[in-house]
C-alpha positions as CSV (number, residue, x, y, z in Angstrom):
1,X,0.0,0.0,0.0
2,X,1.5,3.6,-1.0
3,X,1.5,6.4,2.2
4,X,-2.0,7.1,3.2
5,X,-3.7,10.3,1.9
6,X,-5.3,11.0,4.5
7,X,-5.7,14.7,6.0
8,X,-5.5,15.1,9.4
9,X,-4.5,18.9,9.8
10,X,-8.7,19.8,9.7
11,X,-9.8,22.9,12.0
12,X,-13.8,22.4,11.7
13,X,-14.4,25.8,13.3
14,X,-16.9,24.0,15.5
15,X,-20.2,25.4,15.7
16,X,-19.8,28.3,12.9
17,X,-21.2,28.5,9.5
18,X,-18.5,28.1,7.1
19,X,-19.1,28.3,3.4
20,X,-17.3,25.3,1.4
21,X,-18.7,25.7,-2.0
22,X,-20.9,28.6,-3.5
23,X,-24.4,28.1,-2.0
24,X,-23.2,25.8,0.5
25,X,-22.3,25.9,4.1
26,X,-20.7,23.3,6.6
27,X,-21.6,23.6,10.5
28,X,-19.7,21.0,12.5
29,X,-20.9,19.7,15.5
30,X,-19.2,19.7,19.0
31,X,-18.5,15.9,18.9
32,X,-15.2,15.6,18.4
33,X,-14.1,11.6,19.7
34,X,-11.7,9.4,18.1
35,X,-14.7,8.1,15.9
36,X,-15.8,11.4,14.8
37,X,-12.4,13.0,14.3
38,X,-13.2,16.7,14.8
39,X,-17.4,16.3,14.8
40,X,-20.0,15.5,12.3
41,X,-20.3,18.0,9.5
42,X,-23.5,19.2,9.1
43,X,-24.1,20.5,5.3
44,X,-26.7,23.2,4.6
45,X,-27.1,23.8,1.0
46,X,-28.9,26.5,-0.8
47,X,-29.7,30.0,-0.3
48,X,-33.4,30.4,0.5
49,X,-34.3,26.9,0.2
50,X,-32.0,24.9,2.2
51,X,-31.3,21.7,2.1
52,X,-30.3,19.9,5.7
53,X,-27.7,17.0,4.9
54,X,-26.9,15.1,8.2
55,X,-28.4,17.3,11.0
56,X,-26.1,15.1,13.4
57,X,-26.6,14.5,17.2
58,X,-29.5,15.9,19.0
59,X,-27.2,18.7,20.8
60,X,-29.4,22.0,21.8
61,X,-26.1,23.8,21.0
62,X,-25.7,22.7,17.3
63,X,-29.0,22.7,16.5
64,X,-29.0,26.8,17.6
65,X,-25.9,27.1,15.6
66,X,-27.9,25.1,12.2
67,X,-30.9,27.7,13.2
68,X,-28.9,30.4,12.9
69,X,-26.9,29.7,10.3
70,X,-30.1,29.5,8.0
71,X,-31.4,32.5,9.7
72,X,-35.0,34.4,9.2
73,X,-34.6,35.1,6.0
74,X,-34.2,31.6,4.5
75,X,-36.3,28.3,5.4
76,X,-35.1,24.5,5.7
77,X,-37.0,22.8,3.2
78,X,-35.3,19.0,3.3
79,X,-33.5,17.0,6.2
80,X,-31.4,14.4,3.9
81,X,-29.5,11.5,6.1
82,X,-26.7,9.5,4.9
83,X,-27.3,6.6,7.6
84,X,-28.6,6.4,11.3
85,X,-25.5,6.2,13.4
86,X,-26.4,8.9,16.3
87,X,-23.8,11.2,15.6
88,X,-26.0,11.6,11.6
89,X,-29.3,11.3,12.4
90,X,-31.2,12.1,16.1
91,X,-31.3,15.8,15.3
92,X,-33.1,15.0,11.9
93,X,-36.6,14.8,13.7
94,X,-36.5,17.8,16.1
95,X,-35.3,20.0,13.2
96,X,-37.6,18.5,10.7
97,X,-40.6,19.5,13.1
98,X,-39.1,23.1,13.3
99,X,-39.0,23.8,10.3
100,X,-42.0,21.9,8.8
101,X,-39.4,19.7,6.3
102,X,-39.1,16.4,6.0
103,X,-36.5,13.8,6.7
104,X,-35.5,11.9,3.3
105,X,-33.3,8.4,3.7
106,X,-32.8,5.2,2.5
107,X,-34.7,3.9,4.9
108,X,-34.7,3.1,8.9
109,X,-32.1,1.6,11.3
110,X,-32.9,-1.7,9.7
111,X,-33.5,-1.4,5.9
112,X,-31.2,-3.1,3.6
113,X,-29.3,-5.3,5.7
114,X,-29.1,-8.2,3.3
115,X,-30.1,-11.6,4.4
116,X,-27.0,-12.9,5.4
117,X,-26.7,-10.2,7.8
118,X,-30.5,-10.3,9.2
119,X,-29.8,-14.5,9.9
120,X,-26.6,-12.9,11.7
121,X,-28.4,-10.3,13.8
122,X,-30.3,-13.4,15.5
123,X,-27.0,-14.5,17.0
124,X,-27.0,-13.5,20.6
125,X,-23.1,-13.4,20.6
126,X,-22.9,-11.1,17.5
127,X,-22.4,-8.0,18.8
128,X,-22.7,-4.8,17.0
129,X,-25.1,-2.1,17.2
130,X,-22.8,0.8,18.3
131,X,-23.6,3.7,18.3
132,X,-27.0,2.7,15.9
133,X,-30.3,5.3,16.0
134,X,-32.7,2.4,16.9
135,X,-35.9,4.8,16.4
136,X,-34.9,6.5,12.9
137,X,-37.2,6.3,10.1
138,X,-38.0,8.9,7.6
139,X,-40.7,10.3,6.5
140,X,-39.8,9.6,2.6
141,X,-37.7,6.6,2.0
142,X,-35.2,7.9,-1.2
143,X,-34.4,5.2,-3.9
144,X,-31.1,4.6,-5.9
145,X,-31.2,7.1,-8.4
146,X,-33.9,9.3,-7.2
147,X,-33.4,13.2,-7.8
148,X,-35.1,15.7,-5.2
149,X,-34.2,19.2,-6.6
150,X,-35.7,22.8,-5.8
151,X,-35.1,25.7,-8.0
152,X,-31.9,26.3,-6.5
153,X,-30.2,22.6,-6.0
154,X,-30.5,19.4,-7.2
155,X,-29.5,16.2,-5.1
156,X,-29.4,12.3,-6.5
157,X,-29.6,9.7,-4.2
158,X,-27.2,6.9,-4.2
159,X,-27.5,3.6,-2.2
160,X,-24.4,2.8,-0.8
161,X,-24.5,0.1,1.6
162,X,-21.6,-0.9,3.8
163,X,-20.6,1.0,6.6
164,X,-24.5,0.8,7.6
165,X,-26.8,-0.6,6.2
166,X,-29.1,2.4,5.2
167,X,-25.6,4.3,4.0
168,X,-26.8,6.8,1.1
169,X,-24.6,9.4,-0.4
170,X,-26.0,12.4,-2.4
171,X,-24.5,13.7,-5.3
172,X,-24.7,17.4,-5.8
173,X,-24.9,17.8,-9.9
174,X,-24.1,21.9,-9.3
175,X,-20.6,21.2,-8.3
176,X,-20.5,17.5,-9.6
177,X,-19.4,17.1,-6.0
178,X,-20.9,13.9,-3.4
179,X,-21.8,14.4,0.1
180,X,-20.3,10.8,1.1
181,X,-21.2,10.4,5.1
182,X,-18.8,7.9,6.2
183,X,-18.7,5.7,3.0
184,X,-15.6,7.7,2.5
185,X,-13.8,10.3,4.2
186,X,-10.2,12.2,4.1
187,X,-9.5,11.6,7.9
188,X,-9.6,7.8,8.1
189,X,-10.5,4.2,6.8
190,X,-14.4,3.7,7.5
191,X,-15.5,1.5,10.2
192,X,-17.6,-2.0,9.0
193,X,-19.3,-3.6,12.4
194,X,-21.6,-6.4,11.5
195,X,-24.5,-6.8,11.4
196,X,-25.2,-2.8,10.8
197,X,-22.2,-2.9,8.7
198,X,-21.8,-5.5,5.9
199,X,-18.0,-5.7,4.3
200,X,-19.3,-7.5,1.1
201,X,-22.3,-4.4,0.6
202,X,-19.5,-1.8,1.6
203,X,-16.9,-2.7,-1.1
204,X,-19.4,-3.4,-3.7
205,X,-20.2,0.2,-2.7
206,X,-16.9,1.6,-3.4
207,X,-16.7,0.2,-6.9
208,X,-20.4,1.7,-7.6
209,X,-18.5,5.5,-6.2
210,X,-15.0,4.3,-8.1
211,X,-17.5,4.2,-10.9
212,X,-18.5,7.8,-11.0
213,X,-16.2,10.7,-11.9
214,X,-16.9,13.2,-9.0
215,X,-14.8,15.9,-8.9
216,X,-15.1,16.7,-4.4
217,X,-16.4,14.3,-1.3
218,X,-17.8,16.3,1.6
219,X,-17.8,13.6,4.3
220,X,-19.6,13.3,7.5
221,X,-16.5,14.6,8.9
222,X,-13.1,16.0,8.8
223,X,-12.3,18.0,5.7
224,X,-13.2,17.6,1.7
225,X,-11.6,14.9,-0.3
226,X,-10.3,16.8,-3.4
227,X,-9.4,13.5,-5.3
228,X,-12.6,11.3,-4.6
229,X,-11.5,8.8,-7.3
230,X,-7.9,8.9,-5.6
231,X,-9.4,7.8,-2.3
232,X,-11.3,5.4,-3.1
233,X,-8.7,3.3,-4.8
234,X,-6.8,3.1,-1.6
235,X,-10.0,2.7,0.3
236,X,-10.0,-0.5,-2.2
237,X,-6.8,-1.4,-1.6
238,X,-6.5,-1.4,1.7
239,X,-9.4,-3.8,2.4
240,X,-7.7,-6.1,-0.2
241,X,-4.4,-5.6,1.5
242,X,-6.2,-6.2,4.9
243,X,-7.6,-9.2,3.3
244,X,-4.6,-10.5,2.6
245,X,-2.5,-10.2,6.1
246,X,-5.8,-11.8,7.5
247,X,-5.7,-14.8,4.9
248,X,-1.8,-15.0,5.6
249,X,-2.0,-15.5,9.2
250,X,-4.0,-17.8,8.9
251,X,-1.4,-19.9,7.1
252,X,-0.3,-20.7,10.7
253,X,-3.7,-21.8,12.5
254,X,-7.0,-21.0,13.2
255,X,-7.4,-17.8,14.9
256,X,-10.1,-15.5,16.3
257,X,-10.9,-11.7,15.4
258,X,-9.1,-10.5,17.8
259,X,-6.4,-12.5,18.0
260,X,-5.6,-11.4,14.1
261,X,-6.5,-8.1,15.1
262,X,-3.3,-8.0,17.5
263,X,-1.2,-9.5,14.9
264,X,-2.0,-7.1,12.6
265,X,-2.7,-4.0,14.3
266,X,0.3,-2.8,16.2
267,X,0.3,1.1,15.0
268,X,-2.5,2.2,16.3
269,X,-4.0,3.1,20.2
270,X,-5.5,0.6,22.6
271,X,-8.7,2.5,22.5
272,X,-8.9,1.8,18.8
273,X,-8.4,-2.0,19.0
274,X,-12.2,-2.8,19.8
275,X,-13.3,-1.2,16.7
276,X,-10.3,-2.8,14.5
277,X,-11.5,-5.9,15.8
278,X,-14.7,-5.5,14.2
279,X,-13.4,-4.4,11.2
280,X,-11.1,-8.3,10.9
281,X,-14.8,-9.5,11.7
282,X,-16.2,-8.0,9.3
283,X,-13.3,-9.4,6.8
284,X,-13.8,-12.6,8.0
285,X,-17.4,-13.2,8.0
286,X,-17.1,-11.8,4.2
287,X,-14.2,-14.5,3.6
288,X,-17.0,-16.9,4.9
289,X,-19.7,-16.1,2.7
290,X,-17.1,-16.5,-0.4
291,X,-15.7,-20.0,1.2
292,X,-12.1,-18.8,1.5
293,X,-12.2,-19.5,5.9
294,X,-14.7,-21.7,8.0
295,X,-15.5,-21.5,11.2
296,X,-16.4,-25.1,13.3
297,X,-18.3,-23.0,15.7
298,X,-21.5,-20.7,16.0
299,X,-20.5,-17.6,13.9
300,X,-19.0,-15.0,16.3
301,X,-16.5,-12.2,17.1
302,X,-15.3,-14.8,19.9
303,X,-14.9,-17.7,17.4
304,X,-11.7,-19.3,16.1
305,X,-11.8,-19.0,12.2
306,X,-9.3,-21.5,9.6
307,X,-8.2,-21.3,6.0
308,X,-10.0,-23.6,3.9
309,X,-7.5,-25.4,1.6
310,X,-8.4,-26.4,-1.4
């Protein structure tokens, strides 16, 4: 893998209206966590008709900075959601009600997981869940491809599963420009937690983006990706790269998630390990489904996983 691209050096200038684009506007949120980076970026696009793209956590103090920022002189006709992970989505409602818009998404907490991942959830030992807006459900459910425009903006929906299950990014044909959520982002590698988050969805996600030739990514958070098409070839290859330490380890035995995740991850904090640990999960249970491991026991993030040799 070449040096990460990644941009770390992001000041979000929490809680102020920045403009990013002509006729659009960031507000971050005061979030900031090692899984949020510096907060969620709340988008607000248009002029007099504004368009809401992930109103973020249900904080009294960003949603006064959102109201403000759109001031008297403008309304909030849309609330768009890229996915219900509660630092995206629990403001939606309460600002939806204020402002007499509705809440457009792919659909609730629960939509879209594929069936693989629904037989999963029944697993008691699965884990998962973190951090997952049990009660979100919009009030219009946006298919692939859909277009919701106003005179000043048009926005098309595209499904992209992975990272959650309802993930959507919008594509803003103005500035041939994506809002991406988490699907992809300039800070870091995105986070894939079964059964919310489905590895096998989320890269066939990436090539559906790879396909496209957006010129910007404004992500859920940290700053915009100038070379979308850039990123997500090393988003790519690092999941294929991942793939293959986890495949090599197990050359020598059968091993758990965790166990590979020590093996594998020694550069990064202690309080990132849980979350890498999920991520060799997900790997592994998407190894399963294409018969390159098995696993003798109950699928789980405790059990012991082998290479299957041909």
């Amino acid at each position: 893998m070449a040096n990460d691209p990644f941009n770390r050096n992001f000041d979000p200038q929490t809680g102020q209206s920045v403009e990013i684009a002509p006729g659009m506007r960031r507000v971050t949120a005061p979030n900031a966590s090692p899984m949020t980076f510096t907060g969620t970026n709340t988008y607000l696009l248009g002029e007099r008709e504004i368009a809401v793209i992930d109103p973020g956590p249900d904080d009294p103090a960003h949603l006064a900075a959102i109201l403000a920022a759109v001031g008297d002189a403008a309304k909030i006709s849309h609330v768009f959601v890229t996915h219900s992970h509660v630092d995206h989505s629990p403001l939606a409602r309460r600002l939806g009600q204020i402002a007499g818009a509705p809440v457009l998404a792919l659909g609730d907490s629960y939509a879209y997981r594929s069936v693989r991942m629904v037989e999963l959830a029944s697993i008691a030992e699965l884990g998962g869940g973190e951090g997952v807006d049990v009660d979100f459900a919009p009030d219009i459910q946006l298919t692939d491809g859909e277009i919701v425009q106003t005179a000043e903006w048009s926005l098309e929906a595209i499904a992209t599963p992975g990272h959650f299950s309802n993930h959507m990014c919008f594509h803003w044909a103005a500035e041939n420009a994506a809002f991406s959520g988490d699907h992809v982002m300039g800070w870091a590698t995105t986070l894939v937690s079964p059964p919310d988050g489905d590895l096998t969805a989320f890269m066939n996600s990436l090539a559906i983006m790879a396909a496209r030739n957006d010129d910007r990514y404004f992500p859920g958070h940290g700053a915009p990706v100038a070379d979308p098409s850039g990123m997500v070839s090393y988003q790519i290859g690092h999941r294929k790269s991942r793939e293959a330490q986890i495949l090599e380890c197990l050359t020598s035995g059968p091993a758990t998630p965790r166990g590979l995740t020590d093996r594998i991850y020694t550069d990064i904090p202690a309080s990132l390990i849980p979350a890498a640990a999920r991520n060799v999960f997900s790997h592994l249970l998407d190894l399963h489904a294409r018969n390159l491991v098995y696993c003798r026991d109950k699928l789980s993030p405790n059990a012991a996983f082998s290479l299957r040799m041909n």
